[in-house]
C-alpha positions as CSV (number, residue, x, y, z in Angstrom):
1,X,66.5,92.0,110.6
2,X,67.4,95.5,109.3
3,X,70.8,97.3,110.0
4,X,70.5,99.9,113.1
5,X,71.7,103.4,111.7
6,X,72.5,106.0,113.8
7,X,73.2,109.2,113.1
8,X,76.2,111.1,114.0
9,X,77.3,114.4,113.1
10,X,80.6,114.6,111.5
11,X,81.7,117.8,112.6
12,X,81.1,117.5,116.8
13,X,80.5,113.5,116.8
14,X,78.1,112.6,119.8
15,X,80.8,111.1,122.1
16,X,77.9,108.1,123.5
17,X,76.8,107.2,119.9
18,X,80.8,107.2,119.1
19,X,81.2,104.6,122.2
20,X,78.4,102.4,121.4
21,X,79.7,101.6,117.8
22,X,83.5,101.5,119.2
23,X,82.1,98.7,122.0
24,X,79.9,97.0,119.3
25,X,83.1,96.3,116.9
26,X,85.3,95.2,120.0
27,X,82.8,92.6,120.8
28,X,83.3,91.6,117.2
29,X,80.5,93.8,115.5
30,X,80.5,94.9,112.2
31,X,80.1,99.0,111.4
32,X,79.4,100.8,108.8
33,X,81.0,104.5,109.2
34,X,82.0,107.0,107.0
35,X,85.7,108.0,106.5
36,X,86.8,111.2,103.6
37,X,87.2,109.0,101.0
38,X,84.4,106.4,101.1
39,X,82.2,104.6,103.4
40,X,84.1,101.8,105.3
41,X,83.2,98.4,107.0
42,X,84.5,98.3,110.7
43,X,85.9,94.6,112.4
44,X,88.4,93.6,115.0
45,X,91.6,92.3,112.9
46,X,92.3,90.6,115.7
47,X,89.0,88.5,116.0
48,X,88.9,85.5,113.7
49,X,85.3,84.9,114.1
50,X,84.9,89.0,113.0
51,X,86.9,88.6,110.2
52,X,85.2,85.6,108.2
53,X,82.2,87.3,108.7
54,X,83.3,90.6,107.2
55,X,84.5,88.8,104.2
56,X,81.5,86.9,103.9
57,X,80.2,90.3,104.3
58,X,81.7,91.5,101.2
59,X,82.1,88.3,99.2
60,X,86.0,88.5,99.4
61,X,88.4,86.5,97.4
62,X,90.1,83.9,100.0
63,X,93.6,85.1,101.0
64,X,92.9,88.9,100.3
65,X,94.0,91.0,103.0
66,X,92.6,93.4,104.6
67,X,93.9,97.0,105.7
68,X,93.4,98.5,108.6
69,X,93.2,101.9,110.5
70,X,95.4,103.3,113.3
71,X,95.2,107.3,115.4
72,X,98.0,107.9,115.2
73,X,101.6,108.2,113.0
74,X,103.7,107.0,115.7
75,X,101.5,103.6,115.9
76,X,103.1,102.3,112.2
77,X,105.6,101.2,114.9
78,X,103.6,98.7,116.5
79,X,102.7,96.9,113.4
80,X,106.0,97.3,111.2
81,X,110.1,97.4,111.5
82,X,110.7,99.0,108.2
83,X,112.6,102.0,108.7
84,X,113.2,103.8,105.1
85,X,112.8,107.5,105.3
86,X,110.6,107.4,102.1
87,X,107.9,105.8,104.0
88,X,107.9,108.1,107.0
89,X,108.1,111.4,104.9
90,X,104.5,109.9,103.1
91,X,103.0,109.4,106.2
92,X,103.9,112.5,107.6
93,X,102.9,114.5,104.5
94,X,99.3,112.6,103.9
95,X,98.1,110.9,107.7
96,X,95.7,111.8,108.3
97,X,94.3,111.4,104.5
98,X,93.3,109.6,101.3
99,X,96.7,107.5,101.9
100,X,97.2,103.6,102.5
101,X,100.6,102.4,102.9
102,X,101.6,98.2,102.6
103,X,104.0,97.9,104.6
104,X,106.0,94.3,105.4
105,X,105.2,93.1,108.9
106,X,108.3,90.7,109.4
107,X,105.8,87.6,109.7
108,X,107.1,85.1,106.9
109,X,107.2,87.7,104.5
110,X,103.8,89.0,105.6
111,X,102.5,92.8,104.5
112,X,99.4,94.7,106.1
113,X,98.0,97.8,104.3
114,X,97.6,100.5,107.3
115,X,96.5,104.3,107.0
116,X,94.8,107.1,109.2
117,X,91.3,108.3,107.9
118,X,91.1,112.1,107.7
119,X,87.4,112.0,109.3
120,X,86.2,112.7,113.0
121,X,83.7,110.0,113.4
122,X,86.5,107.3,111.9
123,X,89.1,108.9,113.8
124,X,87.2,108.7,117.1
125,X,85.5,105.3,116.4
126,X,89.5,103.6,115.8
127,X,90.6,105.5,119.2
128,X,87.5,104.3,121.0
129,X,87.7,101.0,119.8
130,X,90.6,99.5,122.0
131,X,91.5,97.2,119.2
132,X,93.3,97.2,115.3
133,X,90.4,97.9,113.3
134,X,90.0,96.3,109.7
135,X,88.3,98.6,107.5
136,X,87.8,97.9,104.0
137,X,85.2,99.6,101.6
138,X,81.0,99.0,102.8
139,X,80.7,97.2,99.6
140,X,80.3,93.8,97.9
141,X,83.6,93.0,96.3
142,X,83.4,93.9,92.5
143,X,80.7,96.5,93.3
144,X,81.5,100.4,93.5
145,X,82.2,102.0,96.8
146,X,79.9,103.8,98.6
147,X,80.5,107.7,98.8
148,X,76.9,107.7,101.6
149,X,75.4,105.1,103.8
150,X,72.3,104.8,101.7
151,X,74.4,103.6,98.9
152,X,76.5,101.2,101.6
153,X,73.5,99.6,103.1
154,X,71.9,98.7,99.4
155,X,73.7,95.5,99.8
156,X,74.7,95.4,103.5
157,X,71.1,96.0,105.2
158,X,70.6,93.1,107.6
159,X,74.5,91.9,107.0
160,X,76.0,94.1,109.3
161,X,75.3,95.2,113.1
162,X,75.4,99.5,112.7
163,X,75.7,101.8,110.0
164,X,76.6,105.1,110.7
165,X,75.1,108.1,108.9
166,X,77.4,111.1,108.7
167,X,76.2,112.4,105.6
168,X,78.1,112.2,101.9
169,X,81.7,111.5,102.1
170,X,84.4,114.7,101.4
171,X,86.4,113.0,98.6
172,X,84.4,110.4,97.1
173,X,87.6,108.7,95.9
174,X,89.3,105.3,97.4
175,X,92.5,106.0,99.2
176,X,96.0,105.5,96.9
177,X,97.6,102.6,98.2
178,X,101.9,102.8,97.9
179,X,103.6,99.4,98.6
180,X,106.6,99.9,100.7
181,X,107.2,95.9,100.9
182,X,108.8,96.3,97.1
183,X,111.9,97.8,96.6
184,X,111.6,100.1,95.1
185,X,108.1,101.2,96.6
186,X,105.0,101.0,93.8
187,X,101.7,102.4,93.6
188,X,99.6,99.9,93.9
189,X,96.5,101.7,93.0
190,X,96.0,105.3,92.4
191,X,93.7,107.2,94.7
192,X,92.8,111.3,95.7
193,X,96.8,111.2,95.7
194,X,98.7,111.1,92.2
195,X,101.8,108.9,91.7
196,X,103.4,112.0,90.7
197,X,103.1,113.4,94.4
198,X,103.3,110.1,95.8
199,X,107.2,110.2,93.6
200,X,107.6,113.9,94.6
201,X,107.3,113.8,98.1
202,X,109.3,110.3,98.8
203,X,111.9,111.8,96.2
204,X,112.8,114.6,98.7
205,X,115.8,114.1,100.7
206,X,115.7,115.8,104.1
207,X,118.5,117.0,106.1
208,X,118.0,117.9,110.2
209,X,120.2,119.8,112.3
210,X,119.7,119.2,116.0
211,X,120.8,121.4,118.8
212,X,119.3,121.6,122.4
213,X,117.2,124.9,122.5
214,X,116.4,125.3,118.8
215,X,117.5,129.1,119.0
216,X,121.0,129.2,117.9
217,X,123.3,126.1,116.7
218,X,121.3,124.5,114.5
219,X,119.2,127.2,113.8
220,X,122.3,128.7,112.6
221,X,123.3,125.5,110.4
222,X,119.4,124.8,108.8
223,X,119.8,129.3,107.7
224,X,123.0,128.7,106.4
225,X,122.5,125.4,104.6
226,X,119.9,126.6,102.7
227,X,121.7,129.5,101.9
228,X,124.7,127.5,100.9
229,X,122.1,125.0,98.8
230,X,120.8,127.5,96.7
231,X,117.6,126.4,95.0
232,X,117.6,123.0,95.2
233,X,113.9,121.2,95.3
234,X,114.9,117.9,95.8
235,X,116.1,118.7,99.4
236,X,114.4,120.3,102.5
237,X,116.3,121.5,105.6
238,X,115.0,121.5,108.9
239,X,116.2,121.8,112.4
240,X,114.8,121.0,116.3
241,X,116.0,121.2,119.6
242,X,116.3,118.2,122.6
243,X,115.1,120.0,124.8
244,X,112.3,122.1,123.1
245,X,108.8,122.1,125.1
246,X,107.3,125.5,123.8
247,X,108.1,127.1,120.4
248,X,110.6,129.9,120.3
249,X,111.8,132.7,118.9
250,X,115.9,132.4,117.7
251,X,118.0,133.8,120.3
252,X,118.5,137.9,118.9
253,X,122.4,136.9,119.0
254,X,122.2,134.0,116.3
255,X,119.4,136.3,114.7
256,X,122.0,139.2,114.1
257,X,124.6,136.6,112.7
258,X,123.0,135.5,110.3
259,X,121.8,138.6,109.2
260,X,125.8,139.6,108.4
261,X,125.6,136.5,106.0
262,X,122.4,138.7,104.5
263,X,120.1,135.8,105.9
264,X,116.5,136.7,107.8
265,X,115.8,134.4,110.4
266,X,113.5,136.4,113.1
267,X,110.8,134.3,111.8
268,X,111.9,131.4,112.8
269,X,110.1,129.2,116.2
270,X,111.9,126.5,118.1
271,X,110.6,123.2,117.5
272,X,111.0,119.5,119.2
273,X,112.7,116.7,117.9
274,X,110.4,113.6,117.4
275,X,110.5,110.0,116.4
276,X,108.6,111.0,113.2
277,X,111.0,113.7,112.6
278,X,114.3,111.8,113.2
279,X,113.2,108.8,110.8
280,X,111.9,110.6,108.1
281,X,115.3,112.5,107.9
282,X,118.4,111.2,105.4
283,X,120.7,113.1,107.2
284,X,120.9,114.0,110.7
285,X,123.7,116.2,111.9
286,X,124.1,117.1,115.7
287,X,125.8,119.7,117.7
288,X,127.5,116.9,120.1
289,X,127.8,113.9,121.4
290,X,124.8,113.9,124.0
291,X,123.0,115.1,121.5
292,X,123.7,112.3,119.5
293,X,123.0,109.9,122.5
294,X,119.3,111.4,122.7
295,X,118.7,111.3,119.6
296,X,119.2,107.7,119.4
297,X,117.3,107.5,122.8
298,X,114.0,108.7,120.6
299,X,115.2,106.3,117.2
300,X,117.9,104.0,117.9
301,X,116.9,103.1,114.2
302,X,118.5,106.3,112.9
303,X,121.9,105.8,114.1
304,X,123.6,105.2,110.6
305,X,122.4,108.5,109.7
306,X,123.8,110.5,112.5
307,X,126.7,112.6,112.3
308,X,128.7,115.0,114.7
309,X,128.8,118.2,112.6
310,X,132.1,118.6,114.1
311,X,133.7,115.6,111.8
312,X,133.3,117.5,109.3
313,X,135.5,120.5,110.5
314,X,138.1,121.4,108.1
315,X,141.0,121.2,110.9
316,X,140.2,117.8,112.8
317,X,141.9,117.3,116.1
318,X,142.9,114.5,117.9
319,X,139.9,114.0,120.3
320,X,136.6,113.3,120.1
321,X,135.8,115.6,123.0
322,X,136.6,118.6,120.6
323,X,134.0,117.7,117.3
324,X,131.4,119.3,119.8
325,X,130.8,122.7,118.9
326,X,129.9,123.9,122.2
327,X,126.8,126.1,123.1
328,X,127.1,130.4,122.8
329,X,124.2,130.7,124.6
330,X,124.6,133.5,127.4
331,X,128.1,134.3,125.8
332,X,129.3,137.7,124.4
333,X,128.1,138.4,120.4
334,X,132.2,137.6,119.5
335,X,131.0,133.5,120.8
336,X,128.1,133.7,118.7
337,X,130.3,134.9,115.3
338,X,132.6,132.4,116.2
339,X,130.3,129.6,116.7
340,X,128.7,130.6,113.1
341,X,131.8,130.3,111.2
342,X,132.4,126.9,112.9
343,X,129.0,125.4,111.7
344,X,130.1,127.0,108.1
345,X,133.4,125.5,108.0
346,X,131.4,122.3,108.5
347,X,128.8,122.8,106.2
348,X,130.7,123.2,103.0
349,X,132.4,119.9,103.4
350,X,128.2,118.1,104.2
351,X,127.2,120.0,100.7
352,X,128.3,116.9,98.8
353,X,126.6,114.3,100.9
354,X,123.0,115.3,100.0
């Protein structure tokens, strides 16, 4: 019997046709479907009886793994505990995209290969699929992957349930795979993504001031930091609030601040701390102790990298209570100058550390 294909437009993906492969691979169907790099093969990881039919599918090797797709960045959670920076800064930079990462899952020294495809009908077939999807290439093993479905169901017509025809893939290139289960992490196979970016991007350090608003304190400390940095590529400075919901100008006090340090910062929007932000950071320096509390209430695996700016105040007193450098917000322009030369005080003595 010959392989249904259906047709789905990749740009506004028929939400019924979309379903209807989704359902198929939960009941442990195999799909065809096209992702940006190459045409995949689509199986519930979790369904035994799937998976030894996709690798008779594709004449596997025995005890190859397979990788598999997620939606979504903050999902690496659910299938990994490893918590180096390096790896979240990849993600974030690449997902969605032409990026596979191995990362150990904690199981007897097991490792799953996961990524996010950078395609709509992928994208909404793994949300729609209510299940880990394996997804490796539409092709026999040995053979060259399939940039269309054509070329896909040459050898898979009759051996799989769907195909789905989205038209020639964007890249045409296999994903680069980056092993985080070594240390340190190797580039397994290289993909649409060099190992020169792969080295440039995990090579960055990143430092994160946090603050509650994102319109003063650490906008303050992220302007001057950069300042006091100089150019220096092998470090990016970034700051967020706690309690950010809606992006932000600075407040026109810390704004006029900075400009007596010659620094233009009326560009600058608010942003939110999040769980991807914290963990990709090498640094994290907050304002005070609550915010430190939060923060660790987001990504209690961050805590070794969290610091009160304030221990780092050239005068330390006696009590904790006083490392907070407490908010200017509402206070006279005087607050706002002296709440600047605080966070400086601190920052010349954090210069070292990155």
């Amino acid at each position: 019997m010959k392989t249904k294909v259906v047709r789905i437009n990749p740009k506004s993906p028929e939400a019924n046709l979309i379903l209807d492969a989704a359902r198929l691979v939960h009941q442990g169907g195999l799909v065809i479907f096209p992702t940006e790099t190459v045409y995949g093969i689509a199986a519930d990881h979790a369904n035994p009886q799937a998976m030894r039919r996709l690798q008779a599918v594709k004449k596997r090797s025995a005890g190859k793994p397979f990788s598999v797709m997620i939606a979504q960045k903050e999902l690496i959670g659910n299938y990994t505990d490893h918590q180096d920076p390096k790896l979240f800064k990849l993600i974030d930079h690449y997902w969605p995209g032409p990026l596979t990462v191995i990362v150990p899952t904690g199981k007897a020294g097991g490792t799953l290969g996961i990524r996010i495809p950078d395609h709509p009908v992928a994208l909404k077939l793994v949300e729609h699929a209510h299940c880990t999807i394996a997804a490796p290439s539409a092709n026999v093993e040995g053979a060259p992957a399939p940039t269309t479905c054509a070329e896909a169901l040459r050898d898979l017509d009759g051996l799989v349930d769907m195909a789905i025809d989205s038209g020639p893939v964007a890249i045409g290139t296999a994903s680069t795979i980056v092993d985080f289960a070594t240390d340190p992490l190797s580039v397994v196979r290289e993909g649409a993504i060099s190992t020169a970016d792969v080295l440039k991007v995990t090579g960055t350090r990143q430092v994160l001031f946090v603050c509650t608003g994102n319109s003063c304190r650490s906008v303050m400390a992220e302007y001057l930091f950069r300042k006091m940095l100089g150019a220096h590529p092998d470090v990016t400075v970034a700051s967020a609030g706690i309690g950010v919901y809606f992006h932000s100008a600075a407040s026109a006090e810390a704004v006029n601040v900075l400009r007596e340090e010659g620094i233009e910062a009326r560009a600058h929007r608010s942003r939110p701390v999040t769980s991807m932000l914290l963990k990709q950071a090498d640094l994290i320096f907050v304002m005070t102790r609550a915010h430190r509390n939060q923060v660790l209430e987001r990504a209690p695996s961050v805590e070794k990298r969290v610091y009160l700016l304030g221990e780092f105040a050239s005068h330390k007193v006696r009590h904790e209570h006083d490392l907070d450098i407490p908010d200017p917000i509402g206070k006279a322009q005087g607050e706002y100058q002296l709440c600047r030369d605080a966070i400086k005080d601190c920052l010349g003595r954090i210069k070292g550390l990155v």
